[in-house]
C-alpha positions as CSV (number, residue, x, y, z in Angstrom):
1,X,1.0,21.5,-12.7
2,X,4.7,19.9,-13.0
3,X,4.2,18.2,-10.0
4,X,1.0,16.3,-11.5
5,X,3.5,15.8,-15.0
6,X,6.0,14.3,-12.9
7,X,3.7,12.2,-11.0
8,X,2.3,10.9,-14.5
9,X,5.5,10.2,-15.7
10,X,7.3,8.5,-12.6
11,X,3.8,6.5,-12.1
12,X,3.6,6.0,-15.6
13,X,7.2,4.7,-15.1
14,X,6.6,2.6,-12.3
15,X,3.8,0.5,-13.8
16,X,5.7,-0.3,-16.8
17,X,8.4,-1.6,-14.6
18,X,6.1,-3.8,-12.3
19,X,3.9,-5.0,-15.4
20,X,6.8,-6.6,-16.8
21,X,7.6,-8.5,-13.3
22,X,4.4,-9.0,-13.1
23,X,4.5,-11.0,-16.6
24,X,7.9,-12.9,-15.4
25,X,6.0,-14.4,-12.5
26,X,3.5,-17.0,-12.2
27,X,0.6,-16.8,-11.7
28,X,-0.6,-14.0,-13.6
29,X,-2.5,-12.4,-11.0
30,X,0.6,-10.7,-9.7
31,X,0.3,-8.5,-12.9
32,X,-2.5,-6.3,-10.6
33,X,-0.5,-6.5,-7.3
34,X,2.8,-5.2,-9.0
35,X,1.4,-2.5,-11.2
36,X,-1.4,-0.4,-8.7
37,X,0.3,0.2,-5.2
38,X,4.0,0.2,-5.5
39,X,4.2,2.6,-9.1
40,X,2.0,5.2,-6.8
41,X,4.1,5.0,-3.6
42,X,7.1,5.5,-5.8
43,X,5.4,8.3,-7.5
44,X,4.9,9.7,-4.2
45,X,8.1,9.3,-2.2
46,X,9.9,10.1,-5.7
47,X,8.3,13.8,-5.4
48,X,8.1,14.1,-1.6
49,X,12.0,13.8,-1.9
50,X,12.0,16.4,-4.5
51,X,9.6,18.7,-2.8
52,X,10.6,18.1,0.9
53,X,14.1,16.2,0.9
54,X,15.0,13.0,2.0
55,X,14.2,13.3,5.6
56,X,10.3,13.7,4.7
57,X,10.4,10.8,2.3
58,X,11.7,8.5,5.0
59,X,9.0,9.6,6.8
60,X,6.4,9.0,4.0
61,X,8.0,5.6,3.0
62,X,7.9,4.7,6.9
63,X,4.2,5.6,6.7
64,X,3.6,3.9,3.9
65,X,5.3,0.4,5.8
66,X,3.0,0.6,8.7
67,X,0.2,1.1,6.8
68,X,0.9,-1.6,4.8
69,X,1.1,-4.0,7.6
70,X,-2.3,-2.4,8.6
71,X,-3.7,-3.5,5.5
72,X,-1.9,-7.0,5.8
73,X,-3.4,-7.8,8.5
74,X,-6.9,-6.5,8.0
75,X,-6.7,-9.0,5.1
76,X,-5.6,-11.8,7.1
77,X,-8.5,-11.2,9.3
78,X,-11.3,-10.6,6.7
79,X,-9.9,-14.1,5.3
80,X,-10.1,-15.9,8.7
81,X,-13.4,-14.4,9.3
82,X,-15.0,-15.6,6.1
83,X,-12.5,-19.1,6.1
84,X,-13.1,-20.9,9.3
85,X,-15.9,-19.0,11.2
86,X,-18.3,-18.2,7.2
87,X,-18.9,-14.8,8.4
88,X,-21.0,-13.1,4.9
89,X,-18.2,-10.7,3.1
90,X,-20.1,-7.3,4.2
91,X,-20.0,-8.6,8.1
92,X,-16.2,-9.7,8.2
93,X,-15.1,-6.7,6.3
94,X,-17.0,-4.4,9.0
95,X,-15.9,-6.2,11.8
96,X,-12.2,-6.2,10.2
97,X,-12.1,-2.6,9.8
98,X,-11.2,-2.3,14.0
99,X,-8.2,-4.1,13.3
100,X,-7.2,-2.2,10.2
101,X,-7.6,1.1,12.0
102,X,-5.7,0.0,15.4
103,X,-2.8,-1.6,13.7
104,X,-2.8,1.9,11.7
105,X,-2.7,4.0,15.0
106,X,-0.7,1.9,16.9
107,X,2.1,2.1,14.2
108,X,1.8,5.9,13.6
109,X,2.2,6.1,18.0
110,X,5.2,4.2,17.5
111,X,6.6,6.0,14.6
112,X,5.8,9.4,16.3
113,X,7.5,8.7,19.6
């Protein structure tokens, strides 16, 4: 139960934070990117350091990179798809979901060893 509490309140936290960038910067749209992702990665690694200490975090924050750049460029992808070659949204997001998922295992092989 704290650890939900402190995940409410560190999240809770967190949004607040990036909401307020997100105002400062133009155009408003950033307001969504700022205030999901980062307030619940720092919610996690903030409670992962507590639980597990700062070695686990590192791992969980290193985690959270690659998968990132997964996600990066499973977007890049879905965009080119629909962009230059008009691939329908349901077909490029399919067909985009091999490159998601290898940049994902390549970067947790490289992380492991």
């Amino acid at each position: 139960m704290t650890e939900y509490l402190i995940r409410f309140f560190v999240g809770g936290l967190a949004v607040s934070a990036f909401a307020l960038l997100g105002d400062l910067f133009h155009p408003k749209s950033f307001a969504g990117l700022f205030g999901a992702a980062p307030s619940v990665a720092l919610a996690t690694l903030a409670i992962a350091f507590w639980n597990r200490g700062p070695a686990y975090a590192a791992l969980e924050g290193r985690s959270m990179i690659i998968g990132s750049l997964a996600l990066f460029l499973y977007s890049v992808v879905v965009c080119q798809l629909m962009k230059r070659f008009e691939f329908r949204a349901l077909m490029a997001t399919l067909m985009s979901l091999v490159v998601w998922f290898s940049a994902a295992l390549c970067g947790k092989w490289l992380l492991i060893g």
